[in-house]
C-alpha positions as CSV (number, residue, x, y, z in Angstrom):
1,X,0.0,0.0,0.0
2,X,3.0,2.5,1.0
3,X,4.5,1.8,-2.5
4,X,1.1,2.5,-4.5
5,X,0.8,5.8,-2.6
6,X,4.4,6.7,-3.3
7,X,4.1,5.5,-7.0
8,X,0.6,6.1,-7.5
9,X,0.2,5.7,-10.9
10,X,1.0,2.1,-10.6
11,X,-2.7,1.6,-8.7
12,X,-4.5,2.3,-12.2
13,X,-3.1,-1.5,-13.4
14,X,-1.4,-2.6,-15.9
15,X,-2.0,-2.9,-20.0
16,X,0.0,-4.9,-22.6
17,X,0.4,-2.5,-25.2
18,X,0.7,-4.8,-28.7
19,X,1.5,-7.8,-26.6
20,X,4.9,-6.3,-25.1
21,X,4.6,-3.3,-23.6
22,X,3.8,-3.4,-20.4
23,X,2.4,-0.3,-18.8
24,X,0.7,1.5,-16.3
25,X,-3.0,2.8,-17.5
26,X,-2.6,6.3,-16.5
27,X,0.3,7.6,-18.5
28,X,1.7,11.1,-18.9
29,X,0.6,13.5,-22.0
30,X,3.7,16.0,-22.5
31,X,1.8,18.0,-25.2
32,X,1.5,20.9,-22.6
33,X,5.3,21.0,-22.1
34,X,5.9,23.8,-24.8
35,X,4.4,27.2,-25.1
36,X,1.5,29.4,-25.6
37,X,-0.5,27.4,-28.1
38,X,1.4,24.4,-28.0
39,X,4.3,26.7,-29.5
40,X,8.1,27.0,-28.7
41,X,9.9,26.9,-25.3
42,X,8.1,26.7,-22.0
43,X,7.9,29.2,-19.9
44,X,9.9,27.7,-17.8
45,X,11.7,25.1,-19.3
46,X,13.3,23.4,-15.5
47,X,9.9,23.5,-14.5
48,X,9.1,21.2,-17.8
49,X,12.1,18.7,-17.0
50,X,10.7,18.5,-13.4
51,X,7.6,17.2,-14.1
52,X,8.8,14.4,-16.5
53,X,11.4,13.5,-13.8
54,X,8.8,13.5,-11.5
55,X,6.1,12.0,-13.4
56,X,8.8,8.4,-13.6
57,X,9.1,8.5,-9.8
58,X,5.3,8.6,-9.5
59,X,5.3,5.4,-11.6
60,X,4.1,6.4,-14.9
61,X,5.6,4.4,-17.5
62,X,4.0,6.0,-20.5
63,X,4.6,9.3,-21.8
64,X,3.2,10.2,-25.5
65,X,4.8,13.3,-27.5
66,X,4.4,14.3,-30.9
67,X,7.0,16.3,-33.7
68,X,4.1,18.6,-34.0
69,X,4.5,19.4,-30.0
70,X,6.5,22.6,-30.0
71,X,7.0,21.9,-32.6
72,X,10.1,19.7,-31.9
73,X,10.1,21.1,-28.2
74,X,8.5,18.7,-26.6
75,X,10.4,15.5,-28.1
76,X,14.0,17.5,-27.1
77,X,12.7,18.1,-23.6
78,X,11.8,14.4,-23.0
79,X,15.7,13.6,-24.1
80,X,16.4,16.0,-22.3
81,X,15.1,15.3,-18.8
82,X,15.0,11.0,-18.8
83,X,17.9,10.2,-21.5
84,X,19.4,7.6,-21.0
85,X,15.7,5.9,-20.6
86,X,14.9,3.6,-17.5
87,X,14.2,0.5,-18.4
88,X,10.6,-0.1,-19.1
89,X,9.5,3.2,-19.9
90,X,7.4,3.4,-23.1
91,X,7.8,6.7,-25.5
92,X,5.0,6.8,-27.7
93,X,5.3,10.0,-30.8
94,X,3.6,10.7,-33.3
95,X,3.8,11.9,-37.4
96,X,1.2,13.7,-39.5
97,X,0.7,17.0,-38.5
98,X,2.9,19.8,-39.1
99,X,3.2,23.8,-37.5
100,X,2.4,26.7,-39.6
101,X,1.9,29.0,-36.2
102,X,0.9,28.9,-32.9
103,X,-2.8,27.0,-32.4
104,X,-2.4,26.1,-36.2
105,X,-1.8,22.3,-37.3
106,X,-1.9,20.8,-40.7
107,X,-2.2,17.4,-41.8
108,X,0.6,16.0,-43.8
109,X,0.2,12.3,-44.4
110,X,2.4,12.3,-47.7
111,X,4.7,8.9,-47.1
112,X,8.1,11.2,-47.6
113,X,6.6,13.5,-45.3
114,X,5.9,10.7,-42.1
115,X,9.2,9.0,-43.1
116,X,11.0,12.4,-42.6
117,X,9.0,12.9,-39.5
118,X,10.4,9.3,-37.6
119,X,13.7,10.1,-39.1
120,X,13.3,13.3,-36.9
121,X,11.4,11.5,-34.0
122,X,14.4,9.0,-33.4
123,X,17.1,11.7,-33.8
124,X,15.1,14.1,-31.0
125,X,14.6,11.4,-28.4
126,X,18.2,9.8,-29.5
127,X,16.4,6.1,-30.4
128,X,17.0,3.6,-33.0
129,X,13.0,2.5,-33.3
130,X,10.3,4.3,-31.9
131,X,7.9,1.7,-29.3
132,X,5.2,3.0,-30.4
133,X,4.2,5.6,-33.5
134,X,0.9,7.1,-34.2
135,X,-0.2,8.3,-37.4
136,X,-1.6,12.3,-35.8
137,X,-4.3,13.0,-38.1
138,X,-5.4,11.3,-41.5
139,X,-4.6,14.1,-44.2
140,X,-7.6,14.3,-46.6
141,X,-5.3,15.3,-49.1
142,X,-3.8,11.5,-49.3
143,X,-5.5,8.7,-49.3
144,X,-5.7,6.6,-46.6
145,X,-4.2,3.3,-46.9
146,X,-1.3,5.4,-48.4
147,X,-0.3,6.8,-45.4
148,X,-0.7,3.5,-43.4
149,X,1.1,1.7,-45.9
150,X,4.1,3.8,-45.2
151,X,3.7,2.9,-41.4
152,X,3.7,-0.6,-42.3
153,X,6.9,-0.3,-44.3
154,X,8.8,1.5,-41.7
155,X,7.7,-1.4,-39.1
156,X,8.8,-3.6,-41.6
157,X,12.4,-2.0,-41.6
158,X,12.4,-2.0,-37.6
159,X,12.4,1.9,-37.2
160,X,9.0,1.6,-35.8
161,X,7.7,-1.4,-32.8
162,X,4.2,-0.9,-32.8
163,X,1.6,1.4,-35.4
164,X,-0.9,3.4,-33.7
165,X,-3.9,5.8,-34.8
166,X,-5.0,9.4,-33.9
167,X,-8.1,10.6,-34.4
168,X,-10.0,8.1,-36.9
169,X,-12.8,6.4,-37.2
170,X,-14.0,2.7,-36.8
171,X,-14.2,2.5,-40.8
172,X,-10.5,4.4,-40.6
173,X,-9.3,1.5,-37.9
174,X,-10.9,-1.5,-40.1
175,X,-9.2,-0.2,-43.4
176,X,-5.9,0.5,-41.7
177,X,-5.7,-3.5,-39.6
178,X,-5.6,-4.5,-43.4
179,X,-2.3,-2.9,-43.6
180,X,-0.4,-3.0,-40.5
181,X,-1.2,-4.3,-36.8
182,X,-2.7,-1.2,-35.5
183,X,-2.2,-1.9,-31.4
184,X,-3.4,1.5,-30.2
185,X,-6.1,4.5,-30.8
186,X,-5.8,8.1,-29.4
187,X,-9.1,10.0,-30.2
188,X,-11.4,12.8,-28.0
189,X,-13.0,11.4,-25.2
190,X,-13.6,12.3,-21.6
191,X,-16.6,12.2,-18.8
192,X,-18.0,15.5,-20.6
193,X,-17.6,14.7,-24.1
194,X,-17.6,11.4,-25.4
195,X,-17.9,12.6,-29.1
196,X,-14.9,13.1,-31.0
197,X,-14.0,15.0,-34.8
198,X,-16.0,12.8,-37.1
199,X,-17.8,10.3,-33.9
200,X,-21.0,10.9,-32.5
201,X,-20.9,10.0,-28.8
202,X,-22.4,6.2,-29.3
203,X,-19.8,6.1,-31.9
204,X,-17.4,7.0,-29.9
205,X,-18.6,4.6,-26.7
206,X,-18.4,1.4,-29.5
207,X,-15.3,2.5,-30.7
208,X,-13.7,1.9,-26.8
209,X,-15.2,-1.6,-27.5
210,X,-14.4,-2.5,-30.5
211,X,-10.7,-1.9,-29.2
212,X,-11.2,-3.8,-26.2
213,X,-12.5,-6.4,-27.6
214,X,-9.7,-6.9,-30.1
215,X,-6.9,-6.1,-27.3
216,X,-6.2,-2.7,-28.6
217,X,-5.5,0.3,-26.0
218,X,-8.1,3.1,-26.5
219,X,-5.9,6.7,-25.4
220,X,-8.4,9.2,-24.7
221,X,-7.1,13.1,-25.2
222,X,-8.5,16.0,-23.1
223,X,-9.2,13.3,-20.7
224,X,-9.6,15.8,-17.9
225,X,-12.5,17.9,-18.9
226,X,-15.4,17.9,-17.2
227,X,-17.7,21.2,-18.0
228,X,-20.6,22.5,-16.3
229,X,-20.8,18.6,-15.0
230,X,-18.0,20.1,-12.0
231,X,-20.8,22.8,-10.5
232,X,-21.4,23.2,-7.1
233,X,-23.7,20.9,-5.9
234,X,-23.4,18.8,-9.2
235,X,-23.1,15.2,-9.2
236,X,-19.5,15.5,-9.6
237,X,-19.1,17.8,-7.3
238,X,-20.8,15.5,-4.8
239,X,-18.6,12.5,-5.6
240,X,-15.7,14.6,-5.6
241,X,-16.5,16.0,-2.2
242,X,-17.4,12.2,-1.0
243,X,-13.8,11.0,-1.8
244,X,-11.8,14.3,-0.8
245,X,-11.0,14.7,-4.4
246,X,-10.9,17.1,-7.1
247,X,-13.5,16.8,-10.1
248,X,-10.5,16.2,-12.6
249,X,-9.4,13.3,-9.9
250,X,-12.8,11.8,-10.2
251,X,-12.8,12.3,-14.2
252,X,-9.4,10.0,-14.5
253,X,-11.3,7.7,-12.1
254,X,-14.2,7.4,-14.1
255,X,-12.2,6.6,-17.5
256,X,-10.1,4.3,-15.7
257,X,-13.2,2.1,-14.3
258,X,-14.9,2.8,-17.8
259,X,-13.3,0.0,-19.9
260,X,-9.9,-2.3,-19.0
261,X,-8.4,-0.7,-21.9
262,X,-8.3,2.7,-21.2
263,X,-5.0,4.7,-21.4
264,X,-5.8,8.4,-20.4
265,X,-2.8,10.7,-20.4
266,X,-3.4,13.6,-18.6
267,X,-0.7,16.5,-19.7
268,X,0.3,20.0,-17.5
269,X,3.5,21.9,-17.3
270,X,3.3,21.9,-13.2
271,X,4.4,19.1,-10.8
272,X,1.8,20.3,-8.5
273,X,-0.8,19.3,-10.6
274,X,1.1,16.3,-11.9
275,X,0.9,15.2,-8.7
276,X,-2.9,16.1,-8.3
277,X,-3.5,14.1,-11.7
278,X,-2.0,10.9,-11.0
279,X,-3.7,10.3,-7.5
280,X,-7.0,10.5,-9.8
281,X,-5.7,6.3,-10.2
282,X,-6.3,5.5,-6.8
283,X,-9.7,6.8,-6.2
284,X,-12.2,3.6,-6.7
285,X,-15.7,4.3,-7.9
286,X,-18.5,2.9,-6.8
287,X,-20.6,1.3,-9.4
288,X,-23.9,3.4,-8.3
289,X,-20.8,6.7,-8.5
290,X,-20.0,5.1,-11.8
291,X,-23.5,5.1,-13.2
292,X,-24.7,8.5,-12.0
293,X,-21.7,10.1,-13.5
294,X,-22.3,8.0,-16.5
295,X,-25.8,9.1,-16.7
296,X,-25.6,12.3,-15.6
297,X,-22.6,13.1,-18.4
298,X,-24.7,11.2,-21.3
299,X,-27.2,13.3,-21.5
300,X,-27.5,16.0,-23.8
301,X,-27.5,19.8,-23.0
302,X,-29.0,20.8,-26.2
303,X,-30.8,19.1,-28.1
304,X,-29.5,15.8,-29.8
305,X,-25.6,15.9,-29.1
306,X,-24.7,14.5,-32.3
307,X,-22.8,17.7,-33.2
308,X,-19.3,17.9,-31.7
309,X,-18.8,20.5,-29.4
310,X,-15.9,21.7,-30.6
311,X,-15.1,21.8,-34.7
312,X,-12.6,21.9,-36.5
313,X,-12.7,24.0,-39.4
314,X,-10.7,23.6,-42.6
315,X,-9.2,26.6,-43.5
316,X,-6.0,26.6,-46.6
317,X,-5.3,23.0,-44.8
318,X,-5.4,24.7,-41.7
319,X,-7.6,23.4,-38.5
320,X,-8.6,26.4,-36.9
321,X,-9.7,25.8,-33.4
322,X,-13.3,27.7,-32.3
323,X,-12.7,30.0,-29.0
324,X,-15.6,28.3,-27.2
325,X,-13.1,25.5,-26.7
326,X,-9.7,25.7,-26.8
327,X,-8.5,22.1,-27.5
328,X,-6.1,21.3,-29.1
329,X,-5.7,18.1,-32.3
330,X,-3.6,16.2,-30.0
């Protein structure tokens, strides 16, 4: 018990990522270590190193990056801070997207494009294969199965361990296990908002399934938000107040008891909050906590939530993101 408490993160269990990674459920999303919209150098950059450091000795074993973070920025500080890597700790970037400006991000899935972009990877975080790649965003410009073929070819060459997938669909997933194992899938999902880009919520809920069912981790992004649900005298609030937790405690909580395959990665630039985050994987629902919250969160505010609640709008290959909520493609 004194362990779990000291390495928290080890209490949200464990997950075979692609049949050989081993790792702890709640892993660390270092997206937020760059800065003002997700752009250049943090603000302060020892603060950035201190909460990688410190996210290891809290027992996370998973930290996901992208090129696009920074961009570059967030890659160099992981190399930074934890090179040479303990053993057992699972880097997982990602290739697709690439940074006009600050808040801008668009999608390159040309096959000379995501080749230069793990030839950059590996040279930032000083490895000779990447554990686990992710293609960011499928580029509507390129077909599909052209991108993924490219991911399969770069496996094949042993640059890449595993292929994962950002932001797709079930159809997306289906066409791309044709070309390549696909072992993971990172898409918008939390408490709040169980929709994602091109999902309506049920989509999204069978999508988690579908991945369970076929042993495939499901990394939710924006896993901490939790909306008007976190009003006083709210449901959440109530639980939250019940287990002497935050609402964004209760929120990593909830994802974690959601489905066995669940991979949230909750990312800040402060090891206070770090710290706040990872205890979220110790908190144990009840199943009548579970099922209010799930309840409570499913239904919709305005009519028929089948509409997104954030969008992202196409603009010269540009995804602008609307003010109402400042998320970012992940």
């Amino acid at each position: 018990m004194q362990r779990t408490m000291q390495r928290p993160a080890e209490a949200s269990g464990m997950f075979t990522i692609g049949g050989d990674l081993k790792v702890y459920r709640l892993g660390f999303g270092a997206m937020r270590l760059t800065g003002e919209g997700i752009w250049g150098p943090p603000a302060n950059k020892q603060e950035a190193i201190a909460v990688l450091r410190r996210a290891l000795e809290l027992g996370i074993n998973l930290i996901d990056t992208a090129d696009s973070y920074g961009p570059e920025v967030s890659e160099l500080l992981i190399a930074e801070a934890l090179y040479p890597y303990p053993k057992g700790l699972v880097i997982a970037t990602k290739g697709g997207l690439v940074r006009p400006g600050p808040n801008q991000w668009v999608p390159d899935g040309r096959p000379e494009h995501l080749r230069e972009a793990l030839e950059g990877s590996l040279r930032r975080l000083r490895l000779d294969h990447i554990d686990l790649y992710q293609f960011h965003r499928p580029d509507p410009r390129v077909p599909f199965e052209v991108s993924v073929g490219e991911f399969a070819k770069m496996r094949q060459e042993g640059k890449i361990r595993h292929v994962g997938l950002s932001n797709v669909t079930i159809d997306q997933l289906a066409r791309a296990q044709k070309i390549v194992p696909i072992v993971t899938v990172q898409n918008h999902y939390n408490l709040a908002h169980r929709e994602s880009e091109n999902m309506t919520a049920a989509e999204s809920e069978a999508m988690i399934d579908i991945c369970a069912d076929q042993g495939i981790g499901f990394i939710p992004w924006f896993p901490l938000a939790t909306g008007e649900l976190a009003r006083e005298g709210g449901p959440l609030d109530q639980i939250a107040r019940r287990h002497s937790a935050k609402p964004s405690q209760i929120a990593i909580a909830w994802l974690l008891q959601r489905s066995s395959n669940m991979l949230p990665i909750p990312g800040t630039s402060s090891v206070k909050h770090l710290e706040e985050n990872v205890l979220g994987a110790t908190i144990k629902l009840t199943q009548e906590e579970f099922d209010t919250l799930d309840e409570t969160c499913s239904r919709p505010n305005r009519g028929e939530q089948d509409e997104p609640i954030y969008k992202w709008q196409v603009r010269s290959w540009r995804y602008a993101i609307c003010p109402e909520v400042r998320a970012s493609p992940r």
